[in-house]
C-alpha positions as CSV (number, residue, x, y, z in Angstrom):
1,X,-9.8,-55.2,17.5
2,X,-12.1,-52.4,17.9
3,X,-10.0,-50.0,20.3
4,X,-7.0,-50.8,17.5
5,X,-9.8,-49.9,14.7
6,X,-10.9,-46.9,16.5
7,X,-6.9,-45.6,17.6
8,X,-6.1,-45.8,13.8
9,X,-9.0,-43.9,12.6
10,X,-7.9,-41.1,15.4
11,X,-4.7,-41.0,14.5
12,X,-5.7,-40.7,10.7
13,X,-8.1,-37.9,11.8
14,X,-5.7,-35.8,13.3
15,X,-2.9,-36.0,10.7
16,X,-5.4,-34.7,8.5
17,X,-6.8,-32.0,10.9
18,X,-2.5,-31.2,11.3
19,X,-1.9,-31.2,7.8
20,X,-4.9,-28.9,7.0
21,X,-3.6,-26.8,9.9
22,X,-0.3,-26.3,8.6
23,X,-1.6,-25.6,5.1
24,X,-3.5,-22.5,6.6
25,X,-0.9,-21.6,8.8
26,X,1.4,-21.5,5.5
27,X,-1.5,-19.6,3.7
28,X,-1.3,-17.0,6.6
29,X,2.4,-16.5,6.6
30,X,2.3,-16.2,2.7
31,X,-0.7,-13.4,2.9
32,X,1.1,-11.8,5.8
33,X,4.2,-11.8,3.5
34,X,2.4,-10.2,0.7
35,X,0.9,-7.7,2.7
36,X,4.2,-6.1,4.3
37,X,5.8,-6.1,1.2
38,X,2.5,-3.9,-0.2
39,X,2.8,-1.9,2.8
40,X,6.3,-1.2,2.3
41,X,5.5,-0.1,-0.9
42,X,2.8,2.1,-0.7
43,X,4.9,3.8,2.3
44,X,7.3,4.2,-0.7
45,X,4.6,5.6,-3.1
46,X,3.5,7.9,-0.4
47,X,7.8,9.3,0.1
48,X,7.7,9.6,-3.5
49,X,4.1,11.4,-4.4
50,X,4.9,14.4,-0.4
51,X,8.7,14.8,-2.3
52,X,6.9,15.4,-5.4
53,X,4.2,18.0,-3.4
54,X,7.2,19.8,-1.9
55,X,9.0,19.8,-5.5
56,X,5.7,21.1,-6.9
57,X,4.8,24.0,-4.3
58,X,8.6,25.2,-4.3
59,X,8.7,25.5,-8.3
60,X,5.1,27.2,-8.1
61,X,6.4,29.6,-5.3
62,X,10.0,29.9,-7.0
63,X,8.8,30.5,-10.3
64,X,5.3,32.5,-10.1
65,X,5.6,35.9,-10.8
66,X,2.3,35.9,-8.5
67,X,4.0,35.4,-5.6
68,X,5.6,38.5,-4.3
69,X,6.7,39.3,-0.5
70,X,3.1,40.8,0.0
71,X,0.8,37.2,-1.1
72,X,3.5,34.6,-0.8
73,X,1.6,33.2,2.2
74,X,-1.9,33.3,0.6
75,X,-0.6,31.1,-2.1
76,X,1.3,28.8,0.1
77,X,-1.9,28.6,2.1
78,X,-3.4,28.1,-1.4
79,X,-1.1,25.0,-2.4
80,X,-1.1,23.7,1.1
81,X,-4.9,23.3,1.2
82,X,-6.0,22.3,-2.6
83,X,-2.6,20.2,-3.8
84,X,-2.9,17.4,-1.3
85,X,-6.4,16.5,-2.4
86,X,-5.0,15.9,-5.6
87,X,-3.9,13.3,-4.2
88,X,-6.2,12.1,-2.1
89,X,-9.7,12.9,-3.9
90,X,-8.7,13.0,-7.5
91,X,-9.7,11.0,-10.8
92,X,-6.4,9.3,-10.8
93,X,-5.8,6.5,-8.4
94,X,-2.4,6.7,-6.3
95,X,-1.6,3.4,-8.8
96,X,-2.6,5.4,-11.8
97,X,-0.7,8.2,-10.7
98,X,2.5,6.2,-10.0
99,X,2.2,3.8,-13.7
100,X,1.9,7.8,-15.5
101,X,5.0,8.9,-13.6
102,X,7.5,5.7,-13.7
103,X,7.0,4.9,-10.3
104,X,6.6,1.3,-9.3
105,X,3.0,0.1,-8.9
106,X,2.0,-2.6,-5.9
107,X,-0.2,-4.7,-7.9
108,X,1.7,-7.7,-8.2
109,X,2.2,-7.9,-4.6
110,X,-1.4,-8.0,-3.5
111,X,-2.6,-11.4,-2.6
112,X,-5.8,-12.6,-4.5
113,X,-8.0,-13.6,-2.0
């Protein structure tokens, strides 16, 4: 009676330790989920914000009456060395900066913790 007791309380200990398993498992696959579609958009974000650099240095360089044969470089070293920290170092966040231009924001695919 005792070995029957103790077998059933084993086998009711590891369904639960299985079914706890396969509810982390699940919570991993769903985070995992979450976080490539996040990546895949920021990677997006990223396209969109170096195609609007490259937009931005050849209207400057285009359009600036500054920029003649003789200091075209030095403003295209100019542009090339302070408009990427924009970017990277300025008051706006990248999510900011995408929610004041139209572009999608990747806040609703970030998993809560």
């Amino acid at each position: 009676m005792e070995v029957e007791t103790l077998r059933g309380r084993n086998r009711k200990a590891a369904a639960r330790y299985r079914a706890k398993n396969k509810e982390k498992m699940t919570k991993i696959t769903i985070n995992l989920h979450s976080l490539k579609e996040t990546h895949n958009c920021l990677k997006q974000e990223v396209s969109n914000l170096q195609n609007e650099v490259i937009r931005l240095k050849e209207a400057f360089l285009s359009e600036s009456d500054l920029c003649t044969p003789g200091t075209c470089q030095h403003y295209q070293d100019f542009i090339n060395l302070y408009l990427p920290r924009i970017y990277d170092t300025g008051s706006l966040s990248v999510e900011d900066h995408a929610e004041n231009n139209g572009i999608h924001s990747c806040s609703d695919h970030i998993p809560n913790p």
